[in-house]
C-alpha positions in Angstrom: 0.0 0.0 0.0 1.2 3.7 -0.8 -0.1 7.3 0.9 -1.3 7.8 4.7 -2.9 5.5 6.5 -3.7 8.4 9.3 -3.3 11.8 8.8 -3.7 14.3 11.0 -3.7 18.0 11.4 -4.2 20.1 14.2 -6.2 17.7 15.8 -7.7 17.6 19.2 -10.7 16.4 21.3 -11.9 17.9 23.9 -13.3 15.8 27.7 -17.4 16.6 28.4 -16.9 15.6 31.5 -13.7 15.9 34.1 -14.0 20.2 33.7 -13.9 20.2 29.8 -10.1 19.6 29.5 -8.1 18.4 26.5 -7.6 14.7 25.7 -6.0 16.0 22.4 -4.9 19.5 21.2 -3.1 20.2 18.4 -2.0 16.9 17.1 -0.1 16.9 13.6 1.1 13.7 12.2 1.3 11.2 9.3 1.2 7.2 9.7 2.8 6.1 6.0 0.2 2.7 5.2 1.7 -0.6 5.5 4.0 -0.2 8.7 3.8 -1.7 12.3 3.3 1.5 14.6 3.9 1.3 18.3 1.6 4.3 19.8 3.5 4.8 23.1 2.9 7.4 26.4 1.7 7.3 29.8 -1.9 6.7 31.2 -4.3 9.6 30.1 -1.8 10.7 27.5 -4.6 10.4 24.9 -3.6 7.2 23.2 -7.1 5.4 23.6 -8.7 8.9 22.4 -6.9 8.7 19.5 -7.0 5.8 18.2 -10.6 5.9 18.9 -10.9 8.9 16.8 -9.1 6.7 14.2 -11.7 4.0 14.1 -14.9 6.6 14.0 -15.9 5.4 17.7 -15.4 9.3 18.6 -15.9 12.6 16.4 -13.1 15.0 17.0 -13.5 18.7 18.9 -11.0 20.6 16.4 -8.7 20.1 13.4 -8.6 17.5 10.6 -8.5 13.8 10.5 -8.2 11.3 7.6 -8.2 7.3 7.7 -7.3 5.5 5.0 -7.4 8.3 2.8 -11.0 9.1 3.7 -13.0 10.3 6.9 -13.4 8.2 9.9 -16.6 6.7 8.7 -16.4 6.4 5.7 -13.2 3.6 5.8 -14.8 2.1 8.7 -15.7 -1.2 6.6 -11.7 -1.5 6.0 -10.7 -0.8 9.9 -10.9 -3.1 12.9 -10.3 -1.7 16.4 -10.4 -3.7 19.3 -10.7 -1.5 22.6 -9.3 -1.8 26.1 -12.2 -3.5 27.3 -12.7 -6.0 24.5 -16.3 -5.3 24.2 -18.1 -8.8 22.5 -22.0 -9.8 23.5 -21.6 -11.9 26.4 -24.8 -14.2 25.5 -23.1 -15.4 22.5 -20.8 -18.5 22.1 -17.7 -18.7 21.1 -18.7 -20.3 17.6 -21.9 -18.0 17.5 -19.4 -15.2 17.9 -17.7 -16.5 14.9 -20.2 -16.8 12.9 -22.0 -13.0 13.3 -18.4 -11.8 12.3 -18.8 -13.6 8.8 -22.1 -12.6 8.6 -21.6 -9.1 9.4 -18.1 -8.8 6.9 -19.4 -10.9 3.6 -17.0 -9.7 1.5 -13.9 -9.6 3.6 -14.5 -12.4 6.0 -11.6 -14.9 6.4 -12.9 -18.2 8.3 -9.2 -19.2 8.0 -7.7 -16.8 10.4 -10.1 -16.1 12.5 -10.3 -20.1 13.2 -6.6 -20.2 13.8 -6.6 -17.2 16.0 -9.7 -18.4 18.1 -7.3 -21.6 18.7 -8.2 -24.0 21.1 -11.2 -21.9 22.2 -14.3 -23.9 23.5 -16.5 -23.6 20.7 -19.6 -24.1 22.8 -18.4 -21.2 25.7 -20.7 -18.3 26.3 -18.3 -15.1 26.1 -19.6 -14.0 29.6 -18.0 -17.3 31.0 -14.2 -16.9 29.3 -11.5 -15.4 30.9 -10.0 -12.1 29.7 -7.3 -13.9 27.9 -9.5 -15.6 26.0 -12.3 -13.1 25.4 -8.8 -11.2 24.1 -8.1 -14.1 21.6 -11.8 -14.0 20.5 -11.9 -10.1 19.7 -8.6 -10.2 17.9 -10.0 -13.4 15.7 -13.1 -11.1 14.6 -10.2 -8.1 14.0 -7.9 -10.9 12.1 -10.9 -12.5 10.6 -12.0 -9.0 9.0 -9.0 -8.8 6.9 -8.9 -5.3 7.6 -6.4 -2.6 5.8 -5.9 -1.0 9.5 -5.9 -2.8 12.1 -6.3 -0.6 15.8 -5.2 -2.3 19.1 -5.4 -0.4 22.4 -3.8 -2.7 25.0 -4.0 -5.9 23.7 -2.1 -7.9 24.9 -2.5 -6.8 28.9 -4.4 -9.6 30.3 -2.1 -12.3 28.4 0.1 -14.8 29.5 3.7 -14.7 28.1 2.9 -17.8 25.9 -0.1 -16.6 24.4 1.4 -13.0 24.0 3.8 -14.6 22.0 1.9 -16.4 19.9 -0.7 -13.8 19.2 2.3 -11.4 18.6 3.7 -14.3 15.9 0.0 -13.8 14.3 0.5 -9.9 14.2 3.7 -9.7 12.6 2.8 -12.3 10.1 -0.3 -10.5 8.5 1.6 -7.3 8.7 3.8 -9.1 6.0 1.5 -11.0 4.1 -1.4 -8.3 3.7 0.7 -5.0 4.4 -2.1 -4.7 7.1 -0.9 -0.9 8.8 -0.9 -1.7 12.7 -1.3 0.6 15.5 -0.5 -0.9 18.9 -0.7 0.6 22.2 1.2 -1.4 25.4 2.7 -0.8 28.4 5.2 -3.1 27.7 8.2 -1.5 25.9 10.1 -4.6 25.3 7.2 -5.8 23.4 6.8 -2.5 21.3 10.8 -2.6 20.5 10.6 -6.3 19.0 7.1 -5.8 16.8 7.2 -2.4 15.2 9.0 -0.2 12.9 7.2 2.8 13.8 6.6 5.1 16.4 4.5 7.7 18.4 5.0 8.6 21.4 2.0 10.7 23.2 2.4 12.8 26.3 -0.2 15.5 27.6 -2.5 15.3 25.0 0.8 15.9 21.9 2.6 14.2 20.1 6.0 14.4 21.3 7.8 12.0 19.0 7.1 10.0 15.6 8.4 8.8 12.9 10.3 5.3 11.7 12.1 3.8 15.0 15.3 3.6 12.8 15.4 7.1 12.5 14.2 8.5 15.5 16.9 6.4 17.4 19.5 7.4 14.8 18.5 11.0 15.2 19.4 10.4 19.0 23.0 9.5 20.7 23.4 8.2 24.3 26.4 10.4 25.2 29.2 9.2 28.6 32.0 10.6 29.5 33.1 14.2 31.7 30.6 16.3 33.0 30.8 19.3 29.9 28.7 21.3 27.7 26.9 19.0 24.8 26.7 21.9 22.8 25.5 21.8 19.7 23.6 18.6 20.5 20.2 19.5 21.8 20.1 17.9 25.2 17.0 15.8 26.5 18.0 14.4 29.2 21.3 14.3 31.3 22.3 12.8 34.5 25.8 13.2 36.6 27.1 10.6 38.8 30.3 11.6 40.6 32.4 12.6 37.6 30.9 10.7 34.6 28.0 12.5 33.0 25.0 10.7 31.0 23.2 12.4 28.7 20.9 11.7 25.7 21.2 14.2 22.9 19.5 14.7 19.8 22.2 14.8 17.5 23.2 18.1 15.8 25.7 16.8 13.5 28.8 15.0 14.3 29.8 13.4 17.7 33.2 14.1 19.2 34.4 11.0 20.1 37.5 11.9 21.6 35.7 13.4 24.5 32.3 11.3 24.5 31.5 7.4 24.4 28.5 7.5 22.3 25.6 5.2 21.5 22.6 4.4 20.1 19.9 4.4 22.9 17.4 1.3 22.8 13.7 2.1 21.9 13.2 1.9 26.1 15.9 4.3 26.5 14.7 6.9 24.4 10.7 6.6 25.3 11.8 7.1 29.1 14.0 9.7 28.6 11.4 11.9 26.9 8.8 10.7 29.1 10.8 12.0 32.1 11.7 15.1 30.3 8.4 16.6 29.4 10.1 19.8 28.0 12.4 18.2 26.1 11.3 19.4 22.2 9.1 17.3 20.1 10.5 15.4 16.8 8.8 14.5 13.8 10.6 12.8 11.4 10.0 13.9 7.3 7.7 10.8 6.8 5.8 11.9 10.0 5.0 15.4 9.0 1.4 16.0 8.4 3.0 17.9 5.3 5.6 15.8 4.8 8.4 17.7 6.1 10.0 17.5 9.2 8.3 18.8 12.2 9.7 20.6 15.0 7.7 22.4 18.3 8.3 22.6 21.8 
């Protein structure tokens, strides 16, 4: 696939409840089709808000947002989202389940997939009676089964076992290759984020803070160790001293001297803490994150 899969400009929703405060404001990116996004921040950062702006579940306050080349609604047929609380109609079996998400996608539906993901699922199993881990396996086989082109997870693996995180995972990264299926995952777990995607966005008080292809941002970054000294020209985001060895991660403003600094790349864990512990640090959009398609730059 080619062109955006999201696009966004100036976006931003605003809370009716909790005293009218931002979720969103002012969020300005571009997710290129086809790639493996990690969507990253803190709780409340506004990652569930936006990626259920993304799937047309919410309208947005302010500024422009386009799915799939199209609004919201109007790709909502080529876009699967399964939410935090992996909402399914408890009175329904497991095989009943199943078979309302063939009947409800007749043109996309893969039995295939959504069989294998289901697993070893008791076919005969009302939903209200499984566990989360399983209700979990059950909404991604409707999402899998859909064969959609955008595929929206908040969370989803949380209430996994390692095994069937794993597994599940395996199934991810597999029709991100065979379909070019573009994947937006949120977790907690960075380790898991590092190993599955090529992307990134990182949220943090309602912004986007940093985004682009992981490659990049960490090569845009150096972990710099050696005497405690000015970093200039590198723009500094965070920087710690201990005794008389300084730390510090830099965005990199041309070359490194490395007859004064040991430098590194940081690891994806690395650099998502290190802005997340430095909110002022400035945000970075790489070019192919750019709502315009150019590099993006703001406090």
């Amino acid at each position: 696939m080619t062109g955006a899969a999201i696009e966004t400009v100036g976006l931003g929703m605003k809370y009716r409840k909790r005293g009218g405060g931002w979720a969103l404001r002012d969020c300005s990116f571009r997710l290129p089709a086809g790639r493996v996004c990690a969507l990253a921040g803190p709780n409340g950062a506004g990652k569930s808000t936006l990626l259920s702006l993304a799937a047309g579940v919410l309208r947005p306050s302010e500024g422009t947002l386009r799915v799939l080349g199209g609004e919201p609604g109007e790709a909502r047929e080529r876009v699967a989202f399964v939410a935090q609380d992996k909402p399914l109609y408890p009175q329904l079996t497991v095989a009943g389940t199943l078979w309302a998400g063939a009947e409800l996608n007749p043109d996309t539906w893969d039995g295939g997939t959504a069989e294998r993901i289901a697993g070893q699922l008791p076919r005969d199993a009302k939903v209200r009676d499984l566990s989360g881990g399983q209700r979990t396996r059950l909404a991604l086989a409707l999402a899998l089964g859909k064969r959609p082109a955008l595929l929206l997870l908040d969370e989803p693996m949380a209430d996994l076992d390692p095994l069937a995180r794993h597994q599940l995972m395996g199934a991810l990264m597999a029709e991100a290759a065979d379909r070019s299926t573009t994947i937006v995952m949120s977790s907690h777990i960075l380790t898991e984020l590092e190993n599955a995607c090529d992307y990134l966005l990182l949220v943090d008080g309602g912004r986007v803070r940093l985004g682009g292809g992981t490659d990049d941002l960490l090569a845009a970054h150096a972990l710099l160790t050696g005497p405690v000294r000015d970093t200039s020209p590198h723009t500094v985001v965070e920087s710690r001293t201990a005794g008389r060895v300084q730390t510090t991660l830099v965005r990199r403003q041309g070359a490194v001297d490395t007859t004064v600094w040991e430098a590194v790349e940081p690891s994806l864990e690395e650099l998502l803490l290190a802005h997340l512990r430095s909110p002022e640090a400035p945000a970075l959009l790489t070019p192919s994150a750019g709502a315009t398609g150019n590099e993006v730059a703001a406090a």
